[in-house]
ChimeraX commands (.cxc) that place a marker at each C-alpha (Angstrom):
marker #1 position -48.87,20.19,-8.09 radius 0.5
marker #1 position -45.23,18.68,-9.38 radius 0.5
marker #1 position -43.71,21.50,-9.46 radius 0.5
marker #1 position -44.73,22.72,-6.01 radius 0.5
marker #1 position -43.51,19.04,-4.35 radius 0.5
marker #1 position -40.67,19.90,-5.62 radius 0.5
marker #1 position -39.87,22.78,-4.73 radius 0.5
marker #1 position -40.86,21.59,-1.20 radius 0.5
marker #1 position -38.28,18.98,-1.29 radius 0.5
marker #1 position -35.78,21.00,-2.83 radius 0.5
marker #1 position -36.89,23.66,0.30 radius 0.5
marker #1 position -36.53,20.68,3.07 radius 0.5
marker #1 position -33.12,19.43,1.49 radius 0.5
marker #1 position -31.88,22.83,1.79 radius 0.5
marker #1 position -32.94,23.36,5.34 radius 0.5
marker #1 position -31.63,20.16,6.00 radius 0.5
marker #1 position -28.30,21.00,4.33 radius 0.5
marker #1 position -28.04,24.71,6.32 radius 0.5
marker #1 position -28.44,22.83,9.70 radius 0.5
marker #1 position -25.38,20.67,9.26 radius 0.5
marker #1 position -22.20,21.94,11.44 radius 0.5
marker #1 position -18.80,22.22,9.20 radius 0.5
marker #1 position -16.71,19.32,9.95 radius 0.5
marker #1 position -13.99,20.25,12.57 radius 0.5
marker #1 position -10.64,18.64,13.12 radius 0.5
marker #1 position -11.99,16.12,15.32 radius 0.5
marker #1 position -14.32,15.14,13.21 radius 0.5
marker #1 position -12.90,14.43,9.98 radius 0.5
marker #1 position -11.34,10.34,9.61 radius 0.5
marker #1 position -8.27,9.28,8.83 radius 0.5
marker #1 position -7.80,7.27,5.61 radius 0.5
marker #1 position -7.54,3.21,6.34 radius 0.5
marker #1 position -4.51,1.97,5.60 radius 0.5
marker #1 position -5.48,0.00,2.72 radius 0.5
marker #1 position -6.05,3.20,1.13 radius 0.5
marker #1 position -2.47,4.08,1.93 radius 0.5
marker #1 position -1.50,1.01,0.54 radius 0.5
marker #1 position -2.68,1.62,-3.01 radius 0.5
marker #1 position -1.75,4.87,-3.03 radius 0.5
marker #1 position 1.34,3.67,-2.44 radius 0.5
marker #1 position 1.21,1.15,-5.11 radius 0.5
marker #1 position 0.40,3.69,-7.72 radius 0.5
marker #1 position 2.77,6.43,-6.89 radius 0.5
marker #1 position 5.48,3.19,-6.91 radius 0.5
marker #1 position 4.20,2.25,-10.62 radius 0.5
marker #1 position 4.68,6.28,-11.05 radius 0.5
marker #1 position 8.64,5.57,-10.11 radius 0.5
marker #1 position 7.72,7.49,-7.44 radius 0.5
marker #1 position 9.20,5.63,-4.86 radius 0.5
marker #1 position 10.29,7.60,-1.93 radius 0.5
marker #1 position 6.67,8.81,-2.01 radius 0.5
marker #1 position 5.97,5.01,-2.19 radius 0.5
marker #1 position 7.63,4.40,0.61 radius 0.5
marker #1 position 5.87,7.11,2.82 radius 0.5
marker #1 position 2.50,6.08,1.66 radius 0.5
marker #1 position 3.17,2.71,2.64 radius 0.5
marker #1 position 5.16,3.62,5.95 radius 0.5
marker #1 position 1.89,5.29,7.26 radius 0.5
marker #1 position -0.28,2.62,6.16 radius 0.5
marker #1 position 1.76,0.36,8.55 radius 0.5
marker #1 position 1.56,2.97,11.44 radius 0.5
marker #1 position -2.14,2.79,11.18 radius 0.5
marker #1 position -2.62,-1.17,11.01 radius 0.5
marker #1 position 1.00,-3.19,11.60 radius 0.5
marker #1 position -0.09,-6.12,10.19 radius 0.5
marker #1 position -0.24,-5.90,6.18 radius 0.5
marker #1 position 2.19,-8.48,4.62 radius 0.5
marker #1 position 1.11,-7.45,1.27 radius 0.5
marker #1 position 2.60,-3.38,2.36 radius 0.5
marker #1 position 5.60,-5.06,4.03 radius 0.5
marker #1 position 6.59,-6.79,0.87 radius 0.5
marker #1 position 5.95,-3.62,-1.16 radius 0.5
marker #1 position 8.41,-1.78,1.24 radius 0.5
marker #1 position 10.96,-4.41,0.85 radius 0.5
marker #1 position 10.68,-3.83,-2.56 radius 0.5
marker #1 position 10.60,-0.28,-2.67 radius 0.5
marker #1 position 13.35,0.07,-0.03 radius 0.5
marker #1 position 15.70,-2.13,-2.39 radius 0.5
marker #1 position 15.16,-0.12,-5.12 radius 0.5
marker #1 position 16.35,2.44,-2.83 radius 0.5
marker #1 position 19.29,0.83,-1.74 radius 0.5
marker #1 position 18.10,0.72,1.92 radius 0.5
marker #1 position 18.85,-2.98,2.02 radius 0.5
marker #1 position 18.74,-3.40,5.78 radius 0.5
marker #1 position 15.53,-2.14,5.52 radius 0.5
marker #1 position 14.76,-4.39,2.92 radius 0.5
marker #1 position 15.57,-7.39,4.58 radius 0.5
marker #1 position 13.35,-6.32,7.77 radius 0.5
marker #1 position 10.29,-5.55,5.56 radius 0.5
marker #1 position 10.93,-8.95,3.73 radius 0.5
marker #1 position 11.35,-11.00,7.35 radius 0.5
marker #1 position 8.00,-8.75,9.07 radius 0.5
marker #1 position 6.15,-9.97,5.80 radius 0.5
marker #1 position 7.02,-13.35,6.06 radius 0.5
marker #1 position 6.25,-13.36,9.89 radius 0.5
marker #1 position 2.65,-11.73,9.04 radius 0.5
marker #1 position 2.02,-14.82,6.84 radius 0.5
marker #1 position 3.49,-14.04,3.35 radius 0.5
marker #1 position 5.42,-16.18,1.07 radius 0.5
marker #1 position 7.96,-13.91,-0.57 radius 0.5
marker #1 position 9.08,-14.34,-4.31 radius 0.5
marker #1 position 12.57,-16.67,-3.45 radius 0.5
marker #1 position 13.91,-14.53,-6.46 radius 0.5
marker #1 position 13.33,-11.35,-4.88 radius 0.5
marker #1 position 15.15,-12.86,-1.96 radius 0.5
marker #1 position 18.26,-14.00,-4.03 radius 0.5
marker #1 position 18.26,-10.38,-5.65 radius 0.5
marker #1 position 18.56,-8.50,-1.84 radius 0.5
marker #1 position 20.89,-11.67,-0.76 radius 0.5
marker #1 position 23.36,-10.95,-3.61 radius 0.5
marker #1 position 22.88,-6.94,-3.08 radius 0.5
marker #1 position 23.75,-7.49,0.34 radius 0.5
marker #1 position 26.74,-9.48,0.05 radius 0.5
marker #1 position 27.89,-6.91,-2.59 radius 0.5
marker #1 position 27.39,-3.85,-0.14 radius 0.5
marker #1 position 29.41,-5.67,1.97 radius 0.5
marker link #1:1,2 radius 0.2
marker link #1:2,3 radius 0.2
marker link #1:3,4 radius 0.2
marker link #1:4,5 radius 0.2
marker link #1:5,6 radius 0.2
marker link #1:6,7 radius 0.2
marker link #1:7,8 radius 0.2
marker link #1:8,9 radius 0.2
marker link #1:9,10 radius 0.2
marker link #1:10,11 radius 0.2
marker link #1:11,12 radius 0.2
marker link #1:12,13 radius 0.2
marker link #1:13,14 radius 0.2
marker link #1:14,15 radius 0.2
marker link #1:15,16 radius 0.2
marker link #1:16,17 radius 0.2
marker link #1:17,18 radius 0.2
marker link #1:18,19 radius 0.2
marker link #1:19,20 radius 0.2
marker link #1:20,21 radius 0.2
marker link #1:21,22 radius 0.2
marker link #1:22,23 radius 0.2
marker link #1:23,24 radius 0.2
marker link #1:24,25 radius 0.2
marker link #1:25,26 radius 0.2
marker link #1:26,27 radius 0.2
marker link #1:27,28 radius 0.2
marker link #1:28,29 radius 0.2
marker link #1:29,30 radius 0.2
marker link #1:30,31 radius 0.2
marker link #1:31,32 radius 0.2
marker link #1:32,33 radius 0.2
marker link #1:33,34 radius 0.2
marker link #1:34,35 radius 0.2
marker link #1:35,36 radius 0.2
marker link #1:36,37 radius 0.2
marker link #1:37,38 radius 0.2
marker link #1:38,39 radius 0.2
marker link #1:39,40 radius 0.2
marker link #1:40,41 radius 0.2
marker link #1:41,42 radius 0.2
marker link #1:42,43 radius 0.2
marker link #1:43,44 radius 0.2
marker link #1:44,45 radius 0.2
marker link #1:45,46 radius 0.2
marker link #1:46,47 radius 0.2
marker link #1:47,48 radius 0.2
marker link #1:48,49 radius 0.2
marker link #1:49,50 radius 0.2
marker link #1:50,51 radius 0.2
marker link #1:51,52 radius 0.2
marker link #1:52,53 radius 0.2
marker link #1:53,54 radius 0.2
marker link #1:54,55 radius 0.2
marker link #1:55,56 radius 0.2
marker link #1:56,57 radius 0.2
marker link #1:57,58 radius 0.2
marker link #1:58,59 radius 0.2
marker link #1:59,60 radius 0.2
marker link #1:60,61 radius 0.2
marker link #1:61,62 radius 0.2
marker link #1:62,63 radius 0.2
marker link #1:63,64 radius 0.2
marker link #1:64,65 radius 0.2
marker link #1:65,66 radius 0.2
marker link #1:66,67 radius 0.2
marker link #1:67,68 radius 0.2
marker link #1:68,69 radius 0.2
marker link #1:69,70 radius 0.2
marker link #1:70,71 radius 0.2
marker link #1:71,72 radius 0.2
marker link #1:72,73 radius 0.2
marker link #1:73,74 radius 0.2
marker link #1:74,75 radius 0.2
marker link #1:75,76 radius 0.2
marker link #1:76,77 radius 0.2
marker link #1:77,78 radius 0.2
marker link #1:78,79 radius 0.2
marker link #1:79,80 radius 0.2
marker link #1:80,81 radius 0.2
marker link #1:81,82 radius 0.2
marker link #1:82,83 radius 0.2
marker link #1:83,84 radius 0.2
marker link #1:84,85 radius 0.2
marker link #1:85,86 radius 0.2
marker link #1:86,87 radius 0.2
marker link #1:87,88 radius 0.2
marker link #1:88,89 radius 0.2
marker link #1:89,90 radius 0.2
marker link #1:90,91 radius 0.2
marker link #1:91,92 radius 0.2
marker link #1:92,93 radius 0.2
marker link #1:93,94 radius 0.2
marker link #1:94,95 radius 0.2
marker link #1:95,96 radius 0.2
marker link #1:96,97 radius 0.2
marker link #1:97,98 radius 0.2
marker link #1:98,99 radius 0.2
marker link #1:99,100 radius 0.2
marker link #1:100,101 radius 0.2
marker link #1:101,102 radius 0.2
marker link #1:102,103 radius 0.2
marker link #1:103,104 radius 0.2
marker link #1:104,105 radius 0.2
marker link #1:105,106 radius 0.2
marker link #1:106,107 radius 0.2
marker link #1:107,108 radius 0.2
marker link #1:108,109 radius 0.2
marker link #1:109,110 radius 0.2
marker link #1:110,111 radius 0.2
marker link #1:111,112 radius 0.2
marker link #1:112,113 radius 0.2
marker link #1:113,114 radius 0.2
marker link #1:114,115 radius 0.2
marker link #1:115,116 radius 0.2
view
């Protein structure tokens, strides 16, 4: 008796399981940018940062309006000395609603008037 439901719902799984079509390109989802933002946040914590950086620039292609990814790539892009990009990502963060660290803004201010 068990053993034969069993088998009968192992049987109808497999059935089930034959009958599905392999995904095709159309199919398959792309990740949603908050994905791409933490993925970005750990490959940064990694000192990976021009990885970072592309993790992060995708997550904004997907969905333009994360502060919290802006501020990362102001960040990231410092580090990088790609302060002009810094101080875009910094201003698009604050426009989106965020209230960037005034020390991180005294760091790129003084960079920037260094570079210059």
């Amino acid at each position: 008796g068990q053993l034969e439901r069993e088998r009968a719902l192992l049987k109808s799984r497999l059935q089930a399981l034959e009958a599905m079509k392999p995904p095709t390109a159309d199919s398959v989802q792309k990740a949603p940018a908050e994905i791409l933002f933490f993925e970005g946040n750990a490959l940064f914590n990694l000192q990976r940062v021009p990885d970072a950086i592309a993790a992060w620039e995708a997550a904004l292609a997907r969905d333009p309006r994360l502060p919290l990814v802006e501020n990362n790539l102001a960040v990231a892009y410092w580090k990088s000395g790609r302060l002009d990009d810094a101080r875009a990502a910094m201003e698009r963060a604050e426009k989106l609603g965020f209230k960037v660290n005034p020390n991180f803004r005294a760091d790129l201010e003084r960079a920037m008037a260094a570079k210059k």
